[in-house]
C-alpha positions in Angstrom: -45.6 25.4 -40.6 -46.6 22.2 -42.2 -48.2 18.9 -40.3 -49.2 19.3 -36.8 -51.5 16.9 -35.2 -53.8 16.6 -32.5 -54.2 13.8 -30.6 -54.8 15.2 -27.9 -55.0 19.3 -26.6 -51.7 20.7 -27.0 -51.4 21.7 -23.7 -50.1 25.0 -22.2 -50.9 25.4 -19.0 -49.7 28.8 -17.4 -50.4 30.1 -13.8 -49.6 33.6 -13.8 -49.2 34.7 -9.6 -49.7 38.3 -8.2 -50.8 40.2 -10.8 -54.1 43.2 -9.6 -56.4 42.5 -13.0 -55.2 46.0 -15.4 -52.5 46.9 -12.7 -48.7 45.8 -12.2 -48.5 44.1 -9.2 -45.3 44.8 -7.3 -44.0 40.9 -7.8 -43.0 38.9 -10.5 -45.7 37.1 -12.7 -44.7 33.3 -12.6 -46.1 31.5 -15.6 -46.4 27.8 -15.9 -46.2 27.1 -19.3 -46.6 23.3 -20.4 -46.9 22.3 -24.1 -47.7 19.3 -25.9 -46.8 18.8 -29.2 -47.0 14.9 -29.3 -49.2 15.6 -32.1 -46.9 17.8 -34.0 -47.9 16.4 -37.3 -51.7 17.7 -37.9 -50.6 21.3 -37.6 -52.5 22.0 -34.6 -51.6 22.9 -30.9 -54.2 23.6 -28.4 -53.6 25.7 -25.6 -54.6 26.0 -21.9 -53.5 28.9 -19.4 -53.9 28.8 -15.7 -53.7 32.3 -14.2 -53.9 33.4 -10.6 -56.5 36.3 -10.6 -58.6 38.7 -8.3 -61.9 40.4 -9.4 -61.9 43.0 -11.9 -60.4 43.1 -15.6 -58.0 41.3 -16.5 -55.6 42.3 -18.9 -53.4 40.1 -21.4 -51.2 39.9 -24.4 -50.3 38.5 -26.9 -46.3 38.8 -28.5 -46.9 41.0 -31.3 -43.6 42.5 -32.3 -41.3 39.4 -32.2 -37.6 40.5 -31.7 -35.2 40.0 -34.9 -38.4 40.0 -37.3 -38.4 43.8 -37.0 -42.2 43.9 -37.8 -45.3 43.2 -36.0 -45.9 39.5 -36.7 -46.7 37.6 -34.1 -49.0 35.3 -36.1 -52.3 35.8 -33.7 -54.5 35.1 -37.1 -53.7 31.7 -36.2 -55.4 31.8 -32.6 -58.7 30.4 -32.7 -61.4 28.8 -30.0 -60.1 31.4 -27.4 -62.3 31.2 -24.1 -62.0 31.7 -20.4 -63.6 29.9 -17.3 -63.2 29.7 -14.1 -64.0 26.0 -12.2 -67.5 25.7 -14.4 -68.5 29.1 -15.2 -67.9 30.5 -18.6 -66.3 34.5 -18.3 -66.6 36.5 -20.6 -64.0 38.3 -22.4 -63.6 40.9 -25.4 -60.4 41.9 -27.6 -59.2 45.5 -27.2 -60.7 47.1 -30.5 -57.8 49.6 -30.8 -55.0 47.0 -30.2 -56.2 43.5 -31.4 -53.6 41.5 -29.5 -54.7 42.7 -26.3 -57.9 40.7 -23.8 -59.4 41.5 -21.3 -61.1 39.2 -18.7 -63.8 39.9 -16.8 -63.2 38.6 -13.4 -66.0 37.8 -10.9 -66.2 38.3 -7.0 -64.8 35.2 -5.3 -62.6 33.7 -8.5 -58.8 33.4 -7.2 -58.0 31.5 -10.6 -58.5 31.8 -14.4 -58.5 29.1 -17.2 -57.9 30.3 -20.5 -57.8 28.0 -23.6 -57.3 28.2 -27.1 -56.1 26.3 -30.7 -53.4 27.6 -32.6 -52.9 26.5 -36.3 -50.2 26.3 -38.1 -50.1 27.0 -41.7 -48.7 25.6 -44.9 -47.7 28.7 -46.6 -44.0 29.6 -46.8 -44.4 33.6 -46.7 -43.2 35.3 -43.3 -40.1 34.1 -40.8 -41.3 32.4 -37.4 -45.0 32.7 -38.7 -44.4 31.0 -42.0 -44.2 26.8 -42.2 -42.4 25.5 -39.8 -43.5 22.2 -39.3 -43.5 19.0 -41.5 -44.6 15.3 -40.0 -40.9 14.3 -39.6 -40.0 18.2 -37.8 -40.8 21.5 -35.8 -39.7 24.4 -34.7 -41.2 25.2 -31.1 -41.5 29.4 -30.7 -43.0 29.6 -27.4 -44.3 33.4 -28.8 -46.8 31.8 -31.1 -48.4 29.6 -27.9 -49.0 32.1 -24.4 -50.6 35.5 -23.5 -48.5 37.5 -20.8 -49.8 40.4 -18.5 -50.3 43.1 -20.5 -48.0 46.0 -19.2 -45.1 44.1 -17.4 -42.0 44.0 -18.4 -40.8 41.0 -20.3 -37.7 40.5 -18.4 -39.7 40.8 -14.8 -42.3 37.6 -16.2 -40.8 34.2 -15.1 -41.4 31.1 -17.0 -40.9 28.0 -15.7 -41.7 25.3 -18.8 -42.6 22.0 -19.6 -42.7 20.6 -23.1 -44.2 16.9 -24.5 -42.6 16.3 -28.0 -43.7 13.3 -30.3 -42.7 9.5 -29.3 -39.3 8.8 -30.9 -38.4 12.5 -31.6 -35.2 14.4 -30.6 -34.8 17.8 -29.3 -32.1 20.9 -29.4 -32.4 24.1 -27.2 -31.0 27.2 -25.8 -32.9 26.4 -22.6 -31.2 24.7 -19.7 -33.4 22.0 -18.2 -34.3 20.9 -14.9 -35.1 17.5 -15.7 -36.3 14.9 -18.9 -37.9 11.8 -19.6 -39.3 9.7 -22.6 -42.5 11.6 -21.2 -41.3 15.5 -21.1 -38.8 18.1 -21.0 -39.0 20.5 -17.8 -37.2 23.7 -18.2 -35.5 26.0 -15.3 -37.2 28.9 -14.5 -36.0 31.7 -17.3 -37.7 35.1 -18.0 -40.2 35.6 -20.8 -37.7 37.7 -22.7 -35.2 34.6 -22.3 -37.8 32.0 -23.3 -39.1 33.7 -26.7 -35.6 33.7 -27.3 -35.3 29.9 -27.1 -36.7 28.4 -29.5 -36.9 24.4 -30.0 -35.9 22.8 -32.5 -37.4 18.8 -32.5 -37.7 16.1 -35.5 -37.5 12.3 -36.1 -34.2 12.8 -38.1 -32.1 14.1 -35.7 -28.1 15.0 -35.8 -25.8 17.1 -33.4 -22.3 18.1 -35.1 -20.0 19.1 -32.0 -17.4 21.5 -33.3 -14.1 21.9 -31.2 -13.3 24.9 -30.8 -10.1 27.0 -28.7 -13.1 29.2 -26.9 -15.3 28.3 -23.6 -19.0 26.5 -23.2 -20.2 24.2 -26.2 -21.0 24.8 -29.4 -22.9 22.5 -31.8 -24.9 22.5 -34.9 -28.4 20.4 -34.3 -30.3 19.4 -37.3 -33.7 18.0 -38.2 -34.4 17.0 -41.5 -37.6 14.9 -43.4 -35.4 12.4 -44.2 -32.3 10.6 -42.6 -30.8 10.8 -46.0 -30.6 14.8 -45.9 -28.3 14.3 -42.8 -25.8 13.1 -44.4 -22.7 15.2 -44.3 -19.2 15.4 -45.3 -16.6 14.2 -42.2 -15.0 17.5 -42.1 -18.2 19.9 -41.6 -17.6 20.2 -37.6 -13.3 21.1 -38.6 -14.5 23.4 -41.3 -17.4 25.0 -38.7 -15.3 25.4 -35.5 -13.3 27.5 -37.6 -16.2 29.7 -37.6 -16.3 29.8 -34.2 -12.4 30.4 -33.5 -12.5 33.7 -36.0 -16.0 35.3 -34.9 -13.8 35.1 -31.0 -10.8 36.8 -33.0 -12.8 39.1 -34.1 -14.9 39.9 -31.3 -12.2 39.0 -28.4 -14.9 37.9 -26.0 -18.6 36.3 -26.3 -21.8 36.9 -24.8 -23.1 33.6 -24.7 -23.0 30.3 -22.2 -23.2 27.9 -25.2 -24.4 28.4 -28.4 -26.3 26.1 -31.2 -27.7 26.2 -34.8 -31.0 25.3 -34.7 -31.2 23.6 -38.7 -34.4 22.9 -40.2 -33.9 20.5 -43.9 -37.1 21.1 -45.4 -38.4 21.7 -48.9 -41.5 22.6 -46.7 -41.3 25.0 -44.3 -40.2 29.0 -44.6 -36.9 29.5 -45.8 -35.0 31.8 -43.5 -32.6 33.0 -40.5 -33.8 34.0 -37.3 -31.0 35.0 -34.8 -31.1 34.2 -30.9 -28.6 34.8 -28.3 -27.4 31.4 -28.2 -28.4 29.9 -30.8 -30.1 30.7 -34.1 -33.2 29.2 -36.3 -31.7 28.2 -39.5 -34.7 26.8 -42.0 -32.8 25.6 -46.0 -34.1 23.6 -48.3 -33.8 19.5 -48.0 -30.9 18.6 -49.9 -28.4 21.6 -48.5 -26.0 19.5 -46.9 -25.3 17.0 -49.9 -26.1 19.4 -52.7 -22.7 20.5 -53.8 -24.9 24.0 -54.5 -27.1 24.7 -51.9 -24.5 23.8 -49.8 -22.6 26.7 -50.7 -24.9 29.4 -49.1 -25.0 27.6 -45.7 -22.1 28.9 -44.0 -23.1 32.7 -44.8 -26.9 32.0 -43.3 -25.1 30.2 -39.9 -22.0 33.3 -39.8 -24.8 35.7 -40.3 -27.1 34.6 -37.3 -24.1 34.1 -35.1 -22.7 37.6 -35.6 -26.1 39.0 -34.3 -25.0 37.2 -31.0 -22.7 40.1 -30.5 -24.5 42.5 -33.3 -28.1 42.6 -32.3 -28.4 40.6 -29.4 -25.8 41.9 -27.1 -25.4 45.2 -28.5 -29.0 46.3 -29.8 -29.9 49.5 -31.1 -32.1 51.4 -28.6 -34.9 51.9 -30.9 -35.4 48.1 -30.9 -34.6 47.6 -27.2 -38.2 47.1 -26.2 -39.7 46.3 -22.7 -42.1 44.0 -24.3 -43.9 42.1 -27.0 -46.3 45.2 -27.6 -43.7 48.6 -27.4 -43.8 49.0 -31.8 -39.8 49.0 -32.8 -38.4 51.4 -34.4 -35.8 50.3 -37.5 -33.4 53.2 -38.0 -30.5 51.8 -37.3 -31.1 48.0 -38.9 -28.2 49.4 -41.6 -26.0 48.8 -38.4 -28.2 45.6 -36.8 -28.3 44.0 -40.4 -26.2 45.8 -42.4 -23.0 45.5 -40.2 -24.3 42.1 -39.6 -23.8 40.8 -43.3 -20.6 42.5 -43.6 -18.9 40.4 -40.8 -20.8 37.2 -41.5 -20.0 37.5 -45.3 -16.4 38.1 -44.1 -15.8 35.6 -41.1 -17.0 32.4 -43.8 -14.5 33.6 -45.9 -11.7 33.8 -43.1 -13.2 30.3 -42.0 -12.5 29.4 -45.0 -15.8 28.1 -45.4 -16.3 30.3 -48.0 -13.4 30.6 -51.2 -11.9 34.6 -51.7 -12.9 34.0 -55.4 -16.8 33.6 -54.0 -16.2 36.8 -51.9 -15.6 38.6 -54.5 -17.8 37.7 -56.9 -20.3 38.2 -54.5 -19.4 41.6 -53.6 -19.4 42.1 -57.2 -23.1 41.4 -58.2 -24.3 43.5 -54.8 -22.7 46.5 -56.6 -23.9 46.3 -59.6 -27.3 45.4 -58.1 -27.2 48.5 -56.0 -25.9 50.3 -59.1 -29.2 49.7 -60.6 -31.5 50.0 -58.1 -33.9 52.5 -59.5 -35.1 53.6 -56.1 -32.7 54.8 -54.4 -33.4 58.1 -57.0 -36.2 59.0 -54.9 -35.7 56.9 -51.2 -32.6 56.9 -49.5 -30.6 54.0 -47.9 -32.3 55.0 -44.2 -36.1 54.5 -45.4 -35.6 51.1 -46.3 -34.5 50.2 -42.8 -37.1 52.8 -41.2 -39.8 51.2 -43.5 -38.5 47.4 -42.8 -42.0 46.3 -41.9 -43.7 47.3 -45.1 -41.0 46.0 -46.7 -40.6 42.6 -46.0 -43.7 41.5 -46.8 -44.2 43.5 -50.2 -44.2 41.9 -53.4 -41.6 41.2 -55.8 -43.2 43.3 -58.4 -41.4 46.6 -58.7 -39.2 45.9 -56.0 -35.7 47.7 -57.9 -38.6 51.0 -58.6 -39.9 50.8 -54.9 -36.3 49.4 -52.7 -36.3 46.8 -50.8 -34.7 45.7 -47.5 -31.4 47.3 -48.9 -30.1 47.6 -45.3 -28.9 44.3 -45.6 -26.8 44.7 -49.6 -26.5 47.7 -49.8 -24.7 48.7 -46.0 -22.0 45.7 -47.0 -20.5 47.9 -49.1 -21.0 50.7 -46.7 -19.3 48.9 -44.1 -16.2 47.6 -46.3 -15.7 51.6 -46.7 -16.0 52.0 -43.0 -13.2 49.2 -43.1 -10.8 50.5 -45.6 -11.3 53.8 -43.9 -10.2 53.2 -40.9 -7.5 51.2 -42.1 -6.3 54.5 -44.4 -6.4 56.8 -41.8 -4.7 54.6 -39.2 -1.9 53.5 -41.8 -3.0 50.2 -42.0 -2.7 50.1 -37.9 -6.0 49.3 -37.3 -9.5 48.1 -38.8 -13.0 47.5 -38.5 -11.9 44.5 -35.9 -10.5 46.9 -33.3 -13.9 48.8 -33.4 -15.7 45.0 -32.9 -13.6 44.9 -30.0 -14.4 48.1 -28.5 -18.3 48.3 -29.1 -19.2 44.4 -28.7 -16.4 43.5 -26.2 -16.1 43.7 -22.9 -15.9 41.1 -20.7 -17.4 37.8 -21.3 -20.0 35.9 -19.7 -23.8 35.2 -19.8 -26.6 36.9 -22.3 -26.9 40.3 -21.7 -28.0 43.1 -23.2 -26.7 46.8 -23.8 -28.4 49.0 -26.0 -26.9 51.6 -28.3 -27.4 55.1 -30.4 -25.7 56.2 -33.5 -24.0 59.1 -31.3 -22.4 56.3 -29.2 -21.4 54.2 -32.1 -19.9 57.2 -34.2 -17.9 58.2 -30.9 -16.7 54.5 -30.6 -15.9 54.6 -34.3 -13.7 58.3 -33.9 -11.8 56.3 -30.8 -10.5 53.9 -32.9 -10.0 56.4 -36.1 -10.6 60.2 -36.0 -12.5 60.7 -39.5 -15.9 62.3 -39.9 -17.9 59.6 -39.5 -21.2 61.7 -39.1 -21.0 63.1 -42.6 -20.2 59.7 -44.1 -22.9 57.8 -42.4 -25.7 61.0 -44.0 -24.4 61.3 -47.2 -24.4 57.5 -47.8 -27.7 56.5 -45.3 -29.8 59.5 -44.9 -29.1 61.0 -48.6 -30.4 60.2 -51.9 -27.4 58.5 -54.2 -27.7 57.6 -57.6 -25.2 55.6 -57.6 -24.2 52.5 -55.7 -21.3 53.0 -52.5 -18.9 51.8 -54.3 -15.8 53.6 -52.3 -14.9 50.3 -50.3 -14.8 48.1 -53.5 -12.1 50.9 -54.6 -10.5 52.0 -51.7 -9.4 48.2 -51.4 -7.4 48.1 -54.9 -10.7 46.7 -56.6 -13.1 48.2 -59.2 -16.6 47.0 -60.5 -15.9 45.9 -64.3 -18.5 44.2 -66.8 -17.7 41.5 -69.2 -19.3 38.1 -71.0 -17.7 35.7 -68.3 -19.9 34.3 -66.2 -20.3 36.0 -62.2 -20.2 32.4 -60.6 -21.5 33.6 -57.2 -25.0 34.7 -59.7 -24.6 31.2 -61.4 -24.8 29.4 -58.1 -27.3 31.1 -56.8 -29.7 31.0 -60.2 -29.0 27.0 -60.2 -29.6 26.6 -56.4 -32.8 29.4 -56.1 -34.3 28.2 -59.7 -34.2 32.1 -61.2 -32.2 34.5 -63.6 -31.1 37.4 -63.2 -30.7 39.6 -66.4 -30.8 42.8 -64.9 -27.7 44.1 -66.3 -28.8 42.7 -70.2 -32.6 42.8 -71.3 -33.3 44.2 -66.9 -35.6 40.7 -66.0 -35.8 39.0 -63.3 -37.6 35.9 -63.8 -38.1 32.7 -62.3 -37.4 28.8 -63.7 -41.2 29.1 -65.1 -40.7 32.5 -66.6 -42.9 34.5 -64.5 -41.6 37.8 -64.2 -40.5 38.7 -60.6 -39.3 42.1 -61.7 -37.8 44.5 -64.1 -35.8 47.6 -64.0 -37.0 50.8 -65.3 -35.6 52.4 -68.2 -33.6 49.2 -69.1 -34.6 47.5 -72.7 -37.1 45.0 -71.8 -39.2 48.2 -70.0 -38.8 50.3 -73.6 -40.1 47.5 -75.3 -43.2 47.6 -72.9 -42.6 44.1 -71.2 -44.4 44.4 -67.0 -43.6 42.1 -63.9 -46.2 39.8 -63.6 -46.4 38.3 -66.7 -45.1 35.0 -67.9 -42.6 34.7 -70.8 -43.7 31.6 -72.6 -41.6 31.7 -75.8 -38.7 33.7 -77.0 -37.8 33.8 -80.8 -40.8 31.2 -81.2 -39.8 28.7 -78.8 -40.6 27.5 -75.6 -39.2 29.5 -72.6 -36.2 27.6 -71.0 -33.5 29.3 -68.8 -31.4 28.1 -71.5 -33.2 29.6 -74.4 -33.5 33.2 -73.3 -29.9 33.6 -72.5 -28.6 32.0 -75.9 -31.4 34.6 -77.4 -28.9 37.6 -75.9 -26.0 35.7 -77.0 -27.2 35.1 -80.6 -28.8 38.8 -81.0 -25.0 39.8 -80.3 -24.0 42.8 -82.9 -26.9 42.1 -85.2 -30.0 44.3 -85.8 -32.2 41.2 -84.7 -34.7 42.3 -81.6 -34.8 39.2 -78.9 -39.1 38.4 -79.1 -40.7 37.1 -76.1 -44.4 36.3 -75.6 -45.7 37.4 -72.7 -48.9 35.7 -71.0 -50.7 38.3 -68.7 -53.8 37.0 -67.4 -55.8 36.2 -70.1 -54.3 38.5 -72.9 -50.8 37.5 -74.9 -48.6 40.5 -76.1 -45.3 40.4 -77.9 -42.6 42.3 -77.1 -39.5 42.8 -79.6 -36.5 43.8 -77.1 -33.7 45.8 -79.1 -30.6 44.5 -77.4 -27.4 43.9 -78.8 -24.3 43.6 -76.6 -24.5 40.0 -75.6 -24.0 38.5 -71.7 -22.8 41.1 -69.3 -21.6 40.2 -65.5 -20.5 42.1 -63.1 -17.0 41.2 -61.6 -13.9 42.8 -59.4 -10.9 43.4 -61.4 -7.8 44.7 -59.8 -6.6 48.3 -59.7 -2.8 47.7 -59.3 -2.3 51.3 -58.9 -3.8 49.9 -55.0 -2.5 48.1 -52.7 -4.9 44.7 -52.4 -6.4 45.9 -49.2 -9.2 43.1 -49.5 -6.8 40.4 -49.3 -5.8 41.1 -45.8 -9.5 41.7 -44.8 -10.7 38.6 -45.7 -6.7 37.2 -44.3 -7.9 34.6 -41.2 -7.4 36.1 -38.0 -7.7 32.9 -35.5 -4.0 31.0 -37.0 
């Protein structure tokens, strides 16, 4: 989070009522929250709570496992100056040692009411989701989880909130929340749960837009953005056409919605974290500056916004029960995010194509370079598909170094092509009668209406699955998640009248994304990652820049005796072509320089779809738009 000032105290004030100190009282906590952030800009907020006590210990919490970030990160490192008083008297407190997100209070004889105060910071540094940057001097992203403790033990949905949030002279606002009233002065809030206000973010800035999207469905929907500059607004006049499309096939597909309203919440910042966060009506959307008039960046938009608004339906209103939690403490268990993720990127990937927001051609391409990435994916000789998901929280936050030896959060690639089988399955067996839309229907249907959660099992999804094709879904589902593979799932790709080919044309889905992302990806030639600097983000084993002993880590900072460029590596590949010339690269490590002569001959190599007309072209009607 970048910028956040401090004026004066970012307030939060919260009066907690009826709650015996270590017990659950029998009524609901009420919690007056009130935040200032009219200071937003000097990355501070300070915080003071108000709590209704009675003598004894007091017990509180602070969010620790924040839903949709699948690991415990509730930034609490960022809490500092904590201290409780009540009237004039300083009490004393201590942190649980076991459980570092816990306090408890010590609460004299005759104290009816509790004060507690503290600063939270905000950092600079891009790493993490909702506790990476998320704040510049023009913008911020509110997440009322980073700015209350709650009694410890209650459940989240029985703690009422009732809200009140100050925002910076001049600056606009978008959220989820309904209000009870606003001024120039403050935004007050309706009473909501705790569970429904950490899912509500607020998204607030100087630069300020709302795109309105008309749409053939109920309640509103709307993209809101902030940006550092009014410049970075500026959009073509067909974005809200182009997006209510969006909205039109996700109800095809679905048949019903879960939601009152629903909003994108769009950070443009080269300054804050870079990343989707999915809530149940709306979603925190953070890309770099320039995505909405650079004719590149603006290409990976529309699969971050269909991604987060899928998990309205795939994550949010259907959950899996392992990460169904009572509250901000219960750890979360990640062995189904294959289907919370997984299935997730598979319908977002496909509803901007049937939106049209995103071109068949892309589609393909796309799905093309996930296979072959899976294909090589060293790891998954030794962990299967299932450990990534288990494992999620070690594996978000691990380095890039080794990542295709180690996995990484393959739930999310590598279950696409998973679920495209799962597709072309069902559509086999049922003659072409029915496809992975009638399952959407039957497991994320129902009737429509307000946020609500129902938590599922793999037993209940498999059953649903086997109603809408009989087919052994069990097997599938252990053989391709719970099974070691050597090779990539590439049955969908095939079972659609496709097949993964190589050649010297360029991928144009990897081209994008190595001109918008500043990298390249030679895997499938010298097996480099590397970034616009040449640092070397990774490498896979076994390929020929590994036999010739190059590591990630190192920088390449000349190949064939000139200056690393992008440019300049790949014409090395294409000039090495058929020759017995080795491609030389120097390689900075530290302090030491080593040079590494890489024996590679067979010049650029993508992967790309090509038909199999012995198929019918299944794919074509998957990706056909269902909402015309």
């Amino acid at each position: 989070m970048t910028p956040i000032s401090l004026c004066r105290a970012t307030l939060v004030s919260i009066v907690v009522a009826t709650c015996t100190p270590g017990v659950v009282g029998q009524s609901s906590p009420l919690i007056q929250l009130e935040v200032d952030a009219s200071e937003a800009p000097r990355r501070m907020l300070h915080t003071r709570i108000v709590l209704a006590a009675s003598p004894g210990q007091m017990d509180l919490f602070y969010p620790k496992w924040i839903p949709g970030e699948h690991s415990p990160t509730g930034p609490i490192a960022n809490v500092v100056g904590m201290r409780f008083h009540a009237d004039d008297q300083t009490l004393n407190w201590h942190r649980d040692p076991q459980e570092v997100f816990a306090f408890r209070v010590d609460v004299p004889d005759g104290v009816s009411q509790v004060q507690a105060e503290f600063d939270f910071r905000l950092t600079t540094g891009a790493a993490g989701f909702s506790s990476g940057a998320s704040g510049t001097e023009n913008v911020s992203m509110i997440s009322w989880n980073q700015l209350l403790l709650y009694p410890r033990g209650r459940r989240s949905d029985d703690v009422q909130v009732r809200a009140t949030l100050r925002l910076p002279t001049g600056w606009k606002y978008s959220t989820s929340l309904p209000i009870a009233s606003a001024s120039a002065e403050r935004i007050d809030f309706q009473p909501v749960s705790l569970t429904t206000l950490i899912d509500s973010p607020v998204l607030a800035g100087r630069h300020f837009k709302t795109i309105a999207l008309s749409t053939g469905t109920e309640g509103t929907h709307q993209i809101d953005i902030v940006a550092d500059t009014a410049k970075a607004l500026e959009s073509k006049p067909d974005l809200a056409a182009r997006y209510s499309r969006l909205v039109d096939e996700a109800i095809a597909l679905f048949g019903t919605r879960h939601y009152r309203n629903y909003r994108w919440l769009v950070t443009l910042s080269d300054q804050v974290a870079h990343f989707g966060l999915e809530h149940h009506e709306s979603s925190d959307d953070r890309v770099p500056e320039n995505t909405l008039i650079d004719k590149t960046l603006s290409r990976f938009l529309p699969r971050l916004l269909s991604h987060e608004y899928v998990h309205s339906w795939n994550g949010k209103h259907r959950r899996p029960a392992g990460l169904t939690t009572q509250d901000y403490e219960q750890p979360m268990r990640g062995d189904l995010l294959w289907v919370y993720e997984g299935l997730t990127e598979y319908l977002g990937n496909l509803l901007a194509v049937r939106s049209e927001l995103e071109t068949i051609e892309d589609y393909r391409s796309s799905l093309a370079l996930t296979a072959a990435r899976m294909q090589l994916q060293s790891g998954r000789n030794w962990r299967p598909l299932g450990d990534t998901a288990v494992a999620a929280q070690i594996l978000y936050g691990a380095p890039a170094e080794w990542t295709n030896l180690r996995r990484s959060v393959d739930f999310y690639t590598e279950s696409e092509l998973i679920w495209l089988e799962v597709d072309t399955l069902i559509r086999r067996e049922t003659r072409g009668q029915r496809s992975i839309d009638d399952f959407c229907k039957r497991f994320h249907g129902g009737q429509s209406g307000p946020r609500s959660i129902r938590a599922y099992t793999l037993e209940e999804m498999v059953t649903t699955l086997n109603e809408v094709a009989a087919f052994d879904w069990s097997a599938l589902f252990e053989r391709r998640i719970g099974k070691v593979a050597p090779g990539a799932p590439l049955g969908g790709i095939e079972n659609s009248g496709w097949k993964l080919v190589y050649n010297e044309t360029p991928n144009e889905w990897l081209r994008a994304s190595e001109q918008a992302f500043k990298f390249i990806d030679l895997s499938s030639t010298l097996g480099l990652i590397m970034n616009e600097t040449g640092s070397i983000m990774d490498l896979v084993p076994d390929s020929p820049a590994d036999q010739a002993g190059v590591l990630p880590g190192g920088k390449i900072i000349a190949v064939n005796g000139r200056r690393f460029t992008l440019d300049q590596i790949r014409s090395a590949i294409t000039l090495a072509k058929g020759t017995a010339e080795t491609i030389e690269l120097i390689v900075e490590s530290g302090d030491s320089y080593r040079t590494h002569r890489i024996g590679y001959h067979e010049g650029e190599r993508y992967p790309h779809l090509e038909r199999d007309n012995a198929k019918p072209d299944m794919l074509a009607d998957i990706a056909r738009s269902r909402a015309r």
